[in-house]
C-alpha positions as CSV (number, residue, x, y, z in Angstrom):
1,X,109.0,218.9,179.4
2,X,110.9,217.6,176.3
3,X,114.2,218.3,175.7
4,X,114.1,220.4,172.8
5,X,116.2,219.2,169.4
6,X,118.9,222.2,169.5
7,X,119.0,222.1,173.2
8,X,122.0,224.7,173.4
9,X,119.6,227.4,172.9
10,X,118.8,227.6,176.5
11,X,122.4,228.1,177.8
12,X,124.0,231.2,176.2
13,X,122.3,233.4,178.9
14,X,123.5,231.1,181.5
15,X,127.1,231.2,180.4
16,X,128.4,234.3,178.9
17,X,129.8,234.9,182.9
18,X,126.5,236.6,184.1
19,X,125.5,236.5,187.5
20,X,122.4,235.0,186.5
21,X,121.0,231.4,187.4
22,X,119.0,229.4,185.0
23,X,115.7,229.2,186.2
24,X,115.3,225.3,187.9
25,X,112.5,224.2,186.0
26,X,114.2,224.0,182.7
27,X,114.5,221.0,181.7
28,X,118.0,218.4,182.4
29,X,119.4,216.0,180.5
30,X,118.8,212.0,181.7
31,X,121.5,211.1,183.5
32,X,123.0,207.6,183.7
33,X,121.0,204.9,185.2
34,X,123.2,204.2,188.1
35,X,124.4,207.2,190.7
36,X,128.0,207.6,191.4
37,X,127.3,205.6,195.0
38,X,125.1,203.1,193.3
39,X,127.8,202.2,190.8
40,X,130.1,201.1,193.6
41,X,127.8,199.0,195.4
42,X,127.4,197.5,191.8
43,X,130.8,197.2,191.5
44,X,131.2,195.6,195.5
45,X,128.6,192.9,194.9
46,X,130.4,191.5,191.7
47,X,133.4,191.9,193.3
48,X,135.0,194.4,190.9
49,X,137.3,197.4,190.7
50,X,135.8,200.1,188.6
51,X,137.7,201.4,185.8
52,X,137.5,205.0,185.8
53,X,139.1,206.5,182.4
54,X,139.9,210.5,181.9
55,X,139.8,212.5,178.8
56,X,139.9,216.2,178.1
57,X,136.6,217.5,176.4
58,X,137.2,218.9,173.0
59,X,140.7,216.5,172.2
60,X,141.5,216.8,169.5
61,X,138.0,218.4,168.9
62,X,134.5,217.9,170.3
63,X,133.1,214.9,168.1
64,X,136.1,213.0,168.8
65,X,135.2,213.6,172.1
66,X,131.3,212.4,172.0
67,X,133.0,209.2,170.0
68,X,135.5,208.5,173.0
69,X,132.5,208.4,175.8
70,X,130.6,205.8,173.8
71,X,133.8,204.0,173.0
72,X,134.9,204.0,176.5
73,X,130.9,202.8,177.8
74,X,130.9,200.1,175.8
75,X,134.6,198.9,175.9
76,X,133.4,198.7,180.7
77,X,134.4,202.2,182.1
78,X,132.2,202.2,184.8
79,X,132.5,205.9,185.9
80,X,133.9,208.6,183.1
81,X,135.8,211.5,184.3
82,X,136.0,214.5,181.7
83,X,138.1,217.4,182.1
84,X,137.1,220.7,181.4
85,X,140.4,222.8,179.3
86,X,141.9,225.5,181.3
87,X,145.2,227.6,180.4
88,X,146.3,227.3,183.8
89,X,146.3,223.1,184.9
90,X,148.4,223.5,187.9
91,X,148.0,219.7,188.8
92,X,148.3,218.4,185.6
93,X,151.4,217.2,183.9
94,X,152.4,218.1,180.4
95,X,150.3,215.5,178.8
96,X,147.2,216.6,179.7
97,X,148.8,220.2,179.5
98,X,149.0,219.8,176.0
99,X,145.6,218.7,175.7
100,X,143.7,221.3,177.4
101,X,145.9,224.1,175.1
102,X,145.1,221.8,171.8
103,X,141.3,222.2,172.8
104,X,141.4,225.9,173.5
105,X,143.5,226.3,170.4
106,X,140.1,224.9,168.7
107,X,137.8,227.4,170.4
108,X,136.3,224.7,172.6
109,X,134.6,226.3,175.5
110,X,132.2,225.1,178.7
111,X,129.1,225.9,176.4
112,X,129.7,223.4,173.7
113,X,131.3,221.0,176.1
114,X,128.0,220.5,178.2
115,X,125.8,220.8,175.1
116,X,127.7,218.1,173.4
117,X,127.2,216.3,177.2
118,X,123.8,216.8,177.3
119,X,123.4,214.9,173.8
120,X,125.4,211.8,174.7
121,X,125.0,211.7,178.2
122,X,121.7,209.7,177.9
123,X,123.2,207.0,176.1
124,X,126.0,206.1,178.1
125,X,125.7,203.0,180.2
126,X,128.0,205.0,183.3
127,X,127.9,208.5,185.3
128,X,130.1,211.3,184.0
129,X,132.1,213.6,186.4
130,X,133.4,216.5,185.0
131,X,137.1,218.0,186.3
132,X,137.6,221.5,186.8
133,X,139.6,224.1,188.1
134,X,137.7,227.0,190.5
135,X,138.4,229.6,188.2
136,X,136.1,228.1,185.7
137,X,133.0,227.8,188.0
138,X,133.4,231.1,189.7
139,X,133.8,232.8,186.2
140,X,130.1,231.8,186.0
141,X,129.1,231.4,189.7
142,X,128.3,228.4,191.6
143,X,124.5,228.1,191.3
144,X,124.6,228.7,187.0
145,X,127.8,226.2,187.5
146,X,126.0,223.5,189.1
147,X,122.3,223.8,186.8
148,X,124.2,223.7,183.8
149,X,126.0,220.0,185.1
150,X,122.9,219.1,186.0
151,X,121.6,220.1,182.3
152,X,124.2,218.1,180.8
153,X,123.0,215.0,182.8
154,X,126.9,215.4,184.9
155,X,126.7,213.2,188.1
156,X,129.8,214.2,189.8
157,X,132.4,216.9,189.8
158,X,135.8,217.1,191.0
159,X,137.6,220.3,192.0
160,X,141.2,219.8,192.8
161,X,142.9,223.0,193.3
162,X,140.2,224.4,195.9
163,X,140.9,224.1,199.1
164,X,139.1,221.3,202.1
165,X,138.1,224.4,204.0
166,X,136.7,226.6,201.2
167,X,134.2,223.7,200.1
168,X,131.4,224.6,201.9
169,X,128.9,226.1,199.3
170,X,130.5,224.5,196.7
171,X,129.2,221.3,198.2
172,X,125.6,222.6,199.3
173,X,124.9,223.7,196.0
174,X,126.2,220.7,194.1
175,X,124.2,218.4,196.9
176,X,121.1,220.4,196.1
177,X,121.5,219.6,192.3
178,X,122.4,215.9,192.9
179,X,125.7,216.5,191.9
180,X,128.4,214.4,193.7
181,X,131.4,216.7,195.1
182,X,134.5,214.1,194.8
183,X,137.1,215.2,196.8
184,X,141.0,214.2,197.2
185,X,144.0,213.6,199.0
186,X,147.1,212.5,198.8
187,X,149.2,209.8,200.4
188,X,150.8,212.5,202.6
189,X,147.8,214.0,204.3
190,X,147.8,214.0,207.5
191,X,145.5,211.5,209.1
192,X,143.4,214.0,211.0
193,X,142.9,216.2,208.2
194,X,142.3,212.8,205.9
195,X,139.5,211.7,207.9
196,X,137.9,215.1,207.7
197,X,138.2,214.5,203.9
198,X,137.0,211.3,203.6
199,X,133.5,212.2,205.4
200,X,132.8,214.9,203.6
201,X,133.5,213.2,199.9
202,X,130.3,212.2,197.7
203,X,130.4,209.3,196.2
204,X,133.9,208.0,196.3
205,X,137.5,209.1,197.6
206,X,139.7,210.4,195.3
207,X,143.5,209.1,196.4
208,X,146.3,210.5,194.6
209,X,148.7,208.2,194.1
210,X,152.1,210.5,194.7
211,X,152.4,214.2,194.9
212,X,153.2,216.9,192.0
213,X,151.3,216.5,188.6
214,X,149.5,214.0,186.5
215,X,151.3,211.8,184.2
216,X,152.4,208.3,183.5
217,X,154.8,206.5,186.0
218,X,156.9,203.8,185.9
219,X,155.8,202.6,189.0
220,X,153.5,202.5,191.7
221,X,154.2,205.2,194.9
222,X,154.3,202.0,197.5
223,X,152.9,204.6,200.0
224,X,149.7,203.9,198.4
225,X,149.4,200.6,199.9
226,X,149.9,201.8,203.2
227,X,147.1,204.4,202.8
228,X,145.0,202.4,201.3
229,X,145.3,199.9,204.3
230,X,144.6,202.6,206.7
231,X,141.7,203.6,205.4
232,X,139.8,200.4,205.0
233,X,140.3,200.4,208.6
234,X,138.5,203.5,209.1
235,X,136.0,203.9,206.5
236,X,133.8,202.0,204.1
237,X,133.4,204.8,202.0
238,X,134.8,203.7,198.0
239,X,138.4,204.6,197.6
240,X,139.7,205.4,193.9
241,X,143.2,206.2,193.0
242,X,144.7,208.5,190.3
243,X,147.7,209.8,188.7
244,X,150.5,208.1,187.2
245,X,148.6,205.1,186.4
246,X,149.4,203.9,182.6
247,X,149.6,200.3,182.5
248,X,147.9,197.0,183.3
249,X,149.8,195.9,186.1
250,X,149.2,198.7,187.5
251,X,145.7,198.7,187.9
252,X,145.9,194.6,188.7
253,X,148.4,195.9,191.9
254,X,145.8,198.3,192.7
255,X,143.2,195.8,192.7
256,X,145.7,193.8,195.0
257,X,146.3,196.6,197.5
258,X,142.5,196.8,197.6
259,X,141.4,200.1,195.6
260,X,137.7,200.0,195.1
261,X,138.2,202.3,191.7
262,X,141.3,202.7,189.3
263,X,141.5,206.2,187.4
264,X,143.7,206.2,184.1
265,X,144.0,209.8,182.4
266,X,147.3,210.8,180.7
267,X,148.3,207.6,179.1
268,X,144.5,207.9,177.5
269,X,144.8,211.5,176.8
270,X,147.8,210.9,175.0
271,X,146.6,208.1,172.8
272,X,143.6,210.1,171.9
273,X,145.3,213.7,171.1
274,X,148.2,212.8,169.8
275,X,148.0,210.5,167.1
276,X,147.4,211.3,163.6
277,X,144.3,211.0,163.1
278,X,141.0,210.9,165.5
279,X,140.2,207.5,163.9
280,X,143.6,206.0,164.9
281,X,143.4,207.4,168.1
282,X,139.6,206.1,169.2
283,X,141.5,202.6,167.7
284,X,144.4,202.7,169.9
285,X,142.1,203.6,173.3
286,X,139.8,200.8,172.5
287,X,142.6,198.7,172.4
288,X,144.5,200.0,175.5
289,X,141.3,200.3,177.4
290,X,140.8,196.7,177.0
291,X,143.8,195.6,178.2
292,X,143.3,197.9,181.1
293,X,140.1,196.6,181.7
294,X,140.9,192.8,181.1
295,X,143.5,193.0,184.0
296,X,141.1,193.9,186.6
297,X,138.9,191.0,188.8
């Protein structure tokens, strides 16, 4: 079945918060050519570290948005994470803050976010995984959650405010779809509870480089190195770390300390939302993305 021309006529029914799934056989969006899993064995046999950028969908508006994720495919992402805008970012710092209220200021909502997904999706060269708060997917329920990712061609999805034990049929239904559930911890969990984490992640481990929000740092937490030690010891699962990372000796220490995957959000976000024009902004990531990029192996 073709995917029809205005393919957001077959999601209003799905997400005006009814209780009701999309029936399965509609038709999805292509998704990348390489899984989540796939792109890391990619990434291990060149020996590489993956860059892993972060916007917020709909910053400073939609199109701007669409422009980014090609921008940031062709300048070497090789995973895109995309957050969905929610008025109540607990774990995010006042950069990304910000963006989330800019692009609920401009009426952007899930709807237009995975239609706009489902147009550009195909032509990216890397998976997308979209970030969200719990509220958002149980506002529409976990099965019309998951179909409409999977219409929109998302590989992956991370929820950071819902809790290890609570992930249960989040996961299932995400599995079922295809949909890798990224999960994360910090370099304070406790190692017990760690490996219980680090089992159940799809894809890749999310490791958060210190606690409290997102945001730019100075510097690196040198805990990070520690962790990241450990758990080469004990898994060969990818390991990714996030927050606070805004410059490129940053992600070259990373690389040092032996992350398999270097997520860069705020500094991005920032750049992208905040400068004067959407044209300036896409000019400035490309740039900064680059030398990101060109300070990884």
């Amino acid at each position: 079945m073709a995917l029809p021309t205005n393919h957001s006529l077959l999601l209003p029914a799905l997400l005006k918060g009814s209780k009701t799934s999309i029936n399965p056989s509609f038709t999805i969006s292509p998704k990348s050519p390489l899984t989540i899993s796939e792109t890391f064995s990619r990434l291990k046999k060149q020996r590489k570290v993956g860059f892993i950028p972060y916007i917020t969908a709909g910053d400073p508006d939609l199109c701007t948005t669409e422009k980014a994720l090609r921008l940031l495919s062709s300048c070497g992402a090789d995973l895109i994470e995309v957050g969905l805008p929610y008025p109540d970012p607990i774990l995010d710092g006042p950069v990304i803050q910000a963006s989330t209220i800019r692009a609920l200021t401009n009426g952007v909502n899930f709807q237009a976010i995975i239609s706009m997904l489902g147009k550009v999706v195909p032509e990216l060269s890397c998976p997308i995984i979209l970030f969200s708060y719990y509220n958002q997917i149980m506002k529409i329920n976990q099965e019309s959650f998951m179909s409409a990712l999977n219409y929109g061609g998302i590989q992956g999805l991370i929820v950071p405010d819902l809790p290890f034990e609570d992930i249960g049929s989040l996961k299932k239904r995400a599995n079922k779809k295809n949909i890798d559930l990224v999960l994360l911890a910090a370099p304070t969990t406790s190692n017990y509870r760690l490996k219980a984490i680090v089992d159940a992640s799809d894809g890749f481990l999310y490791l958060v480089s210190t606690t409290g929000v997102t945001g730019a740092r100075s510097n690196l937490n040198s805990q990070v190195q520690f962790r990241l030690e450990e758990l080469k010891k004990e898994t060969s699962k990818p390991i990714a770390v996030g927050f606070g990372i805004s410059k490129p000796e940053h992600v070259k220490q990373l690389s040092i300390w032996g992350a398999n995957g270097v997520i860069v959000g705020s500094a991005i976000v920032k750049l992208l939302g905040e400068s004067k024009s959407s044209e300036e902004g896409l000019r400035l990531v490309e740039t900064f993305t680059k030398s990101l990029t060109s300070a990884l192996p």
